[in-house]
N, C-alpha and C positions, 0 to 999 in steps of 0.2 A: 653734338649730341646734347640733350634737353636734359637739366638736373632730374629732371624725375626717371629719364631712359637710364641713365648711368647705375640708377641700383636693378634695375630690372637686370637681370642676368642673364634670359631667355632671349630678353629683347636684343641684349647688347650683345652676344653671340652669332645672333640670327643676322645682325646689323654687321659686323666684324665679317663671315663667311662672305653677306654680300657682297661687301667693299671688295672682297680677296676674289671672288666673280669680276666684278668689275678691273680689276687689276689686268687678270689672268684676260679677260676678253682684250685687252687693249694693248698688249705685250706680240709682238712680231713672235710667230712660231718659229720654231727650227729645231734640228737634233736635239740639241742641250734643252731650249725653253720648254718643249713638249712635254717631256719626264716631269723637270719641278713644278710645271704649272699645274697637272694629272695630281701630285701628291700636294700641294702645299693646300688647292682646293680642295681634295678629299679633308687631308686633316681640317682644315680650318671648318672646314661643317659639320665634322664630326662633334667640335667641342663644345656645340650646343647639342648636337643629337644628344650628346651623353650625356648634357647637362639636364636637359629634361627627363632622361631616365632618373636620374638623381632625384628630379624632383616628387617623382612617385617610387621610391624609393619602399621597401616593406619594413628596413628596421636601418639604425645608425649603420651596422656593419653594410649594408647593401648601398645606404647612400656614400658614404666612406671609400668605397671599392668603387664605384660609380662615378665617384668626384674624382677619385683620384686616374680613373681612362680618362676623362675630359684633361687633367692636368696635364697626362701623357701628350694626348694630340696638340695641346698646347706647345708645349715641347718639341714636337715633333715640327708644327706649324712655324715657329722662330727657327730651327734649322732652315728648313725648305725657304724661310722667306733670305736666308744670308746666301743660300745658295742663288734665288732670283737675281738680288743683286748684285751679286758676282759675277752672273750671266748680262745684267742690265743694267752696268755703273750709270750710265744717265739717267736712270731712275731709281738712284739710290734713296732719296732725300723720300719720296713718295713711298720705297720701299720701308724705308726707316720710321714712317710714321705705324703701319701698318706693326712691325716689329713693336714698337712701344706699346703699343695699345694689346699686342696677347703679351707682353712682358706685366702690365698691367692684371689680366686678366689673371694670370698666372699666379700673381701677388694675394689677389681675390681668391683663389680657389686654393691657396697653400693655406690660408687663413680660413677658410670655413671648415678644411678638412682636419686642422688641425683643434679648431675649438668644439667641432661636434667628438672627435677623439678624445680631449679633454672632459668633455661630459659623460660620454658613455663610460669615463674611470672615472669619474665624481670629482674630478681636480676644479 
């Protein structure tokens, strides 16, 4: 990822759900994979949907509540990916990059939501 994509958020999102497409196509189906692969790609696309809700956002309270669904499926997204890999130890190490980067993400979006919260009480 190019210094300039890394502060795009939209970008890096949209970038992140793909790679989790990309995963999720290249994973052997079955009982088990079928479920996580259905949720971990729903979440992981979500947390740009919502992030660009965010961005048109009508007051701090809406982008606030906004960032913090994205935070959720964020969350949601590192569960489903511990469960991939527990489902697919030989693709842990690829799992685990994947994990890092919305652990990352995660990092990002605790810290915007909590400094636009700090603004809207004047702190």
């Amino acid at each position: 990822m190019s210094q300039r994509n890394e502060f795009d958020l939209e970008e890096r999102t949209a970038v992140f759900a793909e790679r989790m497409i990309d995963l999720a196509r290249s994973i052997k189906i079955d009982a088990v994979n079928s479920r996580i692969i259905a949720q971990v790609v729903s979440s992981s696309g979500s947390i740009g949907a919502n992030y660009c809700e965010a961005t048109e956002a009508e007051s701090k309270k809406d982008f606030i509540h906004k960032m913090g669904i994205s935070k959720k499926e964020i969350k949601e997204t590192k569960h489903w990916l511990r469960m991939l890999a527990k489902s697919n130890p030989e693709r842990k190490d690829e799992i685990r990059k994947l994990w890092l980067e919305a652990q990352e993400l995660l990092l990002i979006f605790s810290k915007s939501i909590k400094t636009c919260a700090n603004r809207k009480m004047g702190i």
